[in-house]
C-alpha positions as CSV (number, residue, x, y, z in Angstrom):
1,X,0.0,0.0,0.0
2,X,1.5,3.3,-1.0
3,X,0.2,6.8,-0.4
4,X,2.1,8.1,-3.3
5,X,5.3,7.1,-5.2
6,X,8.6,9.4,-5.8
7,X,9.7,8.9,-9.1
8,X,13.5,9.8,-8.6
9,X,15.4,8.9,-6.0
10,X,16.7,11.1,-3.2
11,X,20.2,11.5,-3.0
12,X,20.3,10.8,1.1
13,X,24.0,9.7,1.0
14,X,24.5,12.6,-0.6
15,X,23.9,14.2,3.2
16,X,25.1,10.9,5.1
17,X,28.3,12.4,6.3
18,X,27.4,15.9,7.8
19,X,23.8,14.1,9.5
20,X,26.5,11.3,11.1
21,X,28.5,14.0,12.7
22,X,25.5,15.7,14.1
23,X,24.1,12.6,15.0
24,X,28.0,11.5,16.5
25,X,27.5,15.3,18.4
26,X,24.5,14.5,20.2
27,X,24.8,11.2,21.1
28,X,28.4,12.2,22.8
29,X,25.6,14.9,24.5
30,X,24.0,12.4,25.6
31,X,26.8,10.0,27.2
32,X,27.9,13.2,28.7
33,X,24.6,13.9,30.5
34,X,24.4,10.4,31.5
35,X,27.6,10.6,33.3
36,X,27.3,14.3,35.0
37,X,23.6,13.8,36.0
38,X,22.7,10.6,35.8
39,X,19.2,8.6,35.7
40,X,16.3,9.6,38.3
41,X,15.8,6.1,39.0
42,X,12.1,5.4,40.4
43,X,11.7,3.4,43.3
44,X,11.5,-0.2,41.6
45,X,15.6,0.6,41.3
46,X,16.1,2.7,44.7
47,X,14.2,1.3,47.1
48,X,11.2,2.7,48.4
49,X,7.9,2.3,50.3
50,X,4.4,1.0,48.6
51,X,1.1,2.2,50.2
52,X,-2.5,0.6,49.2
53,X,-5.3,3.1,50.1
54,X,-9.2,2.0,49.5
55,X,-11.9,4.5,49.5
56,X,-15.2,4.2,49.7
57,X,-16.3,5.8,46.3
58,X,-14.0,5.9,43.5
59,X,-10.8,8.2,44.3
60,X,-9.5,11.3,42.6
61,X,-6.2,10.0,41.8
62,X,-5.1,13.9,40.5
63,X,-5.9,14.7,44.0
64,X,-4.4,12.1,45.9
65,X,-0.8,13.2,43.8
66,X,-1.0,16.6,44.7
67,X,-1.5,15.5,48.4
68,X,1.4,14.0,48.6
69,X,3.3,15.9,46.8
70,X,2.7,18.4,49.3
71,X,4.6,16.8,51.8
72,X,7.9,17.6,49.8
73,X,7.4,13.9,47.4
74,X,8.7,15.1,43.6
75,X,6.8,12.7,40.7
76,X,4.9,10.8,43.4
77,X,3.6,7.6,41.6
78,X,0.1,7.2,42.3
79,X,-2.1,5.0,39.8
80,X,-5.8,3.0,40.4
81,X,-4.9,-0.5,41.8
82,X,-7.9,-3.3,41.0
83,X,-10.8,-0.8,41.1
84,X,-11.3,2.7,40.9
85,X,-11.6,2.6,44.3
86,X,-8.2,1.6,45.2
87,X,-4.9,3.6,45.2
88,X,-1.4,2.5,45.0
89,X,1.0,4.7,45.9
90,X,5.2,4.7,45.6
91,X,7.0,6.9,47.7
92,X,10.7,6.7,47.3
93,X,13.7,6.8,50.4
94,X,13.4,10.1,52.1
95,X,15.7,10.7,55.0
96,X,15.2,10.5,58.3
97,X,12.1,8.8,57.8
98,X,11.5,4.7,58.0
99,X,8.8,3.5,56.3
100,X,6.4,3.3,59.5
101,X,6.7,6.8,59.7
102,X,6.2,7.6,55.8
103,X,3.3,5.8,55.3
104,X,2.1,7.2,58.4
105,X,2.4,10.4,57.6
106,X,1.0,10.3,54.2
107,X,-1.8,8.4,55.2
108,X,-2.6,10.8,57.6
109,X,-2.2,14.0,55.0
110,X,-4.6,11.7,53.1
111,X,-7.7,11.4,55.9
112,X,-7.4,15.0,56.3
113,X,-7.9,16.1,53.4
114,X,-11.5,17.7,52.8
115,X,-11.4,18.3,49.5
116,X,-10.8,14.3,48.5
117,X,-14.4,13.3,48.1
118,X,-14.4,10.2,51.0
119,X,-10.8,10.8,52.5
120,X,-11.9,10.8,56.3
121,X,-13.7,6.9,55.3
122,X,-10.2,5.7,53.5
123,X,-8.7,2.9,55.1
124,X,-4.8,1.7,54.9
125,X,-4.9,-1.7,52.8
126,X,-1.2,-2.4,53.3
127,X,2.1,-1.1,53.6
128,X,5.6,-2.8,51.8
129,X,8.9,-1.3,52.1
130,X,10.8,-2.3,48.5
131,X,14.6,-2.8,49.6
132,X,17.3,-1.4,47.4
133,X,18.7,-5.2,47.0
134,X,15.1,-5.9,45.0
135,X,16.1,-2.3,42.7
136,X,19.8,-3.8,42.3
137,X,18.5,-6.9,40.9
138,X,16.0,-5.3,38.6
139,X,18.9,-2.8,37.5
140,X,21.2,-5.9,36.4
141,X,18.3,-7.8,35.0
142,X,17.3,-5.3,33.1
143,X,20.7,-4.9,31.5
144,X,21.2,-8.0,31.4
145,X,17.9,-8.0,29.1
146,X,19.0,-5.2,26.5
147,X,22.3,-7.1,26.5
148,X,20.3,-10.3,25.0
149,X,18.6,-8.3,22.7
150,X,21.5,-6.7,21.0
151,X,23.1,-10.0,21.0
152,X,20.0,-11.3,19.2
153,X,19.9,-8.3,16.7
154,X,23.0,-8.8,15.5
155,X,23.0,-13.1,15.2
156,X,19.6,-12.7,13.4
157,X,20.7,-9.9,11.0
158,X,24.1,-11.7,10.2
159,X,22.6,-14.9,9.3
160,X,20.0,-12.8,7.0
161,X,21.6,-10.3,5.3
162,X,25.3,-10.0,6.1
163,X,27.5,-9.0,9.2
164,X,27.8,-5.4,7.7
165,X,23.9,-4.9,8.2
166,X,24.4,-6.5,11.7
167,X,27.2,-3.7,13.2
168,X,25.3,-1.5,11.2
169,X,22.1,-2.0,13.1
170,X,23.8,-2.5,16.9
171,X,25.7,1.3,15.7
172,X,21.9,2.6,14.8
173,X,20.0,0.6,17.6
174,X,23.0,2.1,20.7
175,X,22.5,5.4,18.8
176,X,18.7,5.4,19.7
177,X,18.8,4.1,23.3
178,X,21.8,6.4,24.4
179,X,20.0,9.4,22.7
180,X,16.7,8.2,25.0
181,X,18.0,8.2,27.8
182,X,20.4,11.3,27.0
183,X,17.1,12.9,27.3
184,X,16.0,11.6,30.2
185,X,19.6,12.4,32.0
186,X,19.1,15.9,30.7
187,X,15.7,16.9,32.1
188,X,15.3,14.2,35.5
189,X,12.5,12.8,34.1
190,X,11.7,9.4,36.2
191,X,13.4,6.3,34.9
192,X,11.1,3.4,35.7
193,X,10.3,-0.4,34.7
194,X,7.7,0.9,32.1
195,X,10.4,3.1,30.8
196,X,13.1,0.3,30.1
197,X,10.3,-1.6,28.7
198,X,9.4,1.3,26.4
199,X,13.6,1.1,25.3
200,X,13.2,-2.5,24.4
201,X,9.9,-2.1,22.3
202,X,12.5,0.8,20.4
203,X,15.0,-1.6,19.8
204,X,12.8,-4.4,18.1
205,X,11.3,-1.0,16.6
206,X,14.0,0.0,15.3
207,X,15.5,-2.9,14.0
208,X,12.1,-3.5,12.0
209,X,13.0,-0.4,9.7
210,X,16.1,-1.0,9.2
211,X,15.1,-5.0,8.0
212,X,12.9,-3.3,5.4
213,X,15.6,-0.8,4.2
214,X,18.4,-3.5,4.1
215,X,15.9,-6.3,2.5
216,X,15.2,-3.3,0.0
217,X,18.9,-3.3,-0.8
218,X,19.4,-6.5,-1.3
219,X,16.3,-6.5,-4.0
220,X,17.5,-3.6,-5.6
221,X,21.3,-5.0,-6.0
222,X,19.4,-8.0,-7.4
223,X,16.9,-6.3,-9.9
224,X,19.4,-3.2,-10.8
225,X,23.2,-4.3,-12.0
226,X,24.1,-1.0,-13.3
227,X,24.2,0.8,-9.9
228,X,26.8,1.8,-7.7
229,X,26.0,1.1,-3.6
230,X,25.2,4.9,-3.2
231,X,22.4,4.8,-5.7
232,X,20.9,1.2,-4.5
233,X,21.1,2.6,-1.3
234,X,19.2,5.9,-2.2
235,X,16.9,4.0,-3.8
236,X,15.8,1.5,-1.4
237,X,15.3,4.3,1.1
238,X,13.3,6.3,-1.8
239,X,11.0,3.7,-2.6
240,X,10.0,2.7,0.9
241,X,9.2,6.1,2.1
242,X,5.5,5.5,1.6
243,X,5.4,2.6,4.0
244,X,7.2,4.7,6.8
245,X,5.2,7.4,6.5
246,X,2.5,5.0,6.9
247,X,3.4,2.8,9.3
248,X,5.5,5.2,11.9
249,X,2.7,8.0,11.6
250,X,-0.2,5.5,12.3
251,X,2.1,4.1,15.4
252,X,3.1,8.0,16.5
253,X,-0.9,8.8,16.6
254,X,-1.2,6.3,18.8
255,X,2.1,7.0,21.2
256,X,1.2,10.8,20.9
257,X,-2.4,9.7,22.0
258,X,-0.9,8.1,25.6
259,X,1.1,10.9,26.2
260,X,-1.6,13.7,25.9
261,X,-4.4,11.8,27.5
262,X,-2.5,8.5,29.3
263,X,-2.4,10.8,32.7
264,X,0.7,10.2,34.5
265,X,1.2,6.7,34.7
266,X,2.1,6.4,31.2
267,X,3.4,9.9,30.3
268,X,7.2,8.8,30.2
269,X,6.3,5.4,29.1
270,X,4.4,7.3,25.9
271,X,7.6,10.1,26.0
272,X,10.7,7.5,25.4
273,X,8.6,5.8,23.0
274,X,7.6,9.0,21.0
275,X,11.3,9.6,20.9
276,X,12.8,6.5,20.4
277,X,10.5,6.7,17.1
278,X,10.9,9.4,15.9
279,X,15.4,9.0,16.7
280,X,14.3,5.3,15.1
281,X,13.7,6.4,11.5
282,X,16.6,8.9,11.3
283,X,19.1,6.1,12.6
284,X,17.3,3.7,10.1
285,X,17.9,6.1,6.9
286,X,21.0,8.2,7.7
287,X,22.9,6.2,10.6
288,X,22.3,2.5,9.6
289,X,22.3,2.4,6.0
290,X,25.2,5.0,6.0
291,X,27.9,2.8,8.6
292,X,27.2,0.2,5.8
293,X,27.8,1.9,3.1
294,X,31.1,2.8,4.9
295,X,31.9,-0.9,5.6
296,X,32.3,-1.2,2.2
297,X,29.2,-3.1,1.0
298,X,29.0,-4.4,-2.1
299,X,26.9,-6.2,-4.2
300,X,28.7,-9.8,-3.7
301,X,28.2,-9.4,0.0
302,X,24.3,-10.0,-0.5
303,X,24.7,-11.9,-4.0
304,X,26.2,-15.2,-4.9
305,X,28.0,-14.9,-7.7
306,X,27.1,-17.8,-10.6
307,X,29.8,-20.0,-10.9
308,X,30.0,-21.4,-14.4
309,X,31.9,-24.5,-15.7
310,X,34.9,-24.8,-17.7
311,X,32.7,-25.0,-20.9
312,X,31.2,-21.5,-20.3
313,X,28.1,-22.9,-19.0
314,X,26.3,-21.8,-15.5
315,X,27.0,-24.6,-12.9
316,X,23.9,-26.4,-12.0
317,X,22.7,-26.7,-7.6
């Protein structure tokens, strides 16, 4: 399905060369705000305390946030639990306080406050304190997990296409996943389970484009003998324009859709996916197809040559 169809071809490795440095420029941005600032790591990583509130009609969960985030909480994480009735609520370490005396005190700020419709009938469900040995292990697992992925990519792509496309990808797929979380270094936005998970649906994202791209390639080297790797290059990415305008801006409706109206709960979820999406195709056109082309890629690499037999003639299978 194609909206419309560009008859000549784009000269995008035309451009390859000054987009790379840019791209080389921020993602060194990005390492560098990673290793001044560093993650805001929610409390799944740190360590923190987990309150279940009921009420007895269904709760204002806007209201419940800005309660506690009056008593000095930053990006409190408060979400419906079951029903709409029931709140669960993550409050990281704070000094000086155990988690008796958090939940406690929060509890209380809750039952007192008259303009929660129902706060003086809400009753204290349960109380967990999340150790930082639980956040260590979901740290290393979840690097552990991005680890296996990126080993994945790179066996899958080499058996494919050809180990070129493979370091190719793994350079485009670390360029998107630094560059997310660049951003989320740069402006403290929380860094939570939902968040990792939104960098792994990015990598398989990712990778998916630049499939399409290098499968394009290897039909065009097929179909078109006269053309140097620049122009088969240019031409795959021409001719499958349509499709990513398609596809991406069907998914980006729905990704811009959670972040405007997803509340809280999924805002950053919805934020490193609208820009690991949007970094996604870039690193797809000018990042992956471009390390490729600078590998040296060739025709042969994706192409058997014919082998023919001392009489001139092709060799049979």
């Amino acid at each position: 399905m194609e909206f419309f169809r560009i008859r000549r071809d784009i000269p995008f490795m035309r451009h390859a060369l000054v987009l790379n440095i840019i791209s080389l420029m921020t993602f060194l941005a990005a390492v560098g705000f990673l290793a001044t600032r560093g993650l805001h790591w929610s409390i799944e990583f740190t360590g923190g305390t987990v309150l279940e509130v009921a009420y007895p009609q269904a709760a204002e969960i806007e209201r419940v946030r800005a309660t506690v985030a009056k008593l000095g909480y930053e990006d409190p994480q408060v979400q419906n639990f079951g029903t709409s009735r029931d709140v669960m609520i993550r409050l990281p370490v704070k000094p000086g306080l155990g988690s008796t005396e958090q939940s406690q005190q929060v509890f209380a700020a809750l039952k007192a406050d008259s303009s929660t419709p129902g706060a003086g009938q809400a009753e204290l469900r349960r109380v967990e304190f999340v150790g930082p040995q639980i956040g260590e292990e979901l740290a290393i697992d979840g690097a552990l997990a991005l680890l296996f992925v990126i080993i994945g990519i790179v066996i899958y792509l080499a058996i494919r296409f050809e180990w070129k496309f493979a370091v190719a990808a793994i350079v485009a797929n670390l360029h998107d996943v630094v560059i997310i979380l660049g951003f989320f270094a740069a402006f403290g936005w929380e860094f939570s389970l939902t968040v990792l998970a939104a960098v792994l649906a990015v990598l398989g994202y990712s990778v998916n484009e630049s499939v399409v791209i290098f499968d394009r390639i290897r039909e065009t080297f097929r179909r078109k003998r006269g053309m140097s790797t620049r122009e088969v290059i240019d031409h795959a990415i021409t001719s499958t324009i349509s499709r990513t305008i398609i596809t991406h801006g069907c998914t980006e409706m729905m990704v811009v859709s959670m972040l405007i109206f997803g509340g809280p709960t999924l805002f950053h979820f919805a934020l490193a996916l609208t820009i690991g999406i949007l970094f996604g195709i870039y690193s797809s056109v000018f990042v992956a197809a471009a390390v490729a082309m600078w590998l040296g890629l060739k025709r042969e690499d994706l192409i058997k040559p014919i082998k023919k037999r001392d009489d001139g003639q092709p060799e049979l299978p």
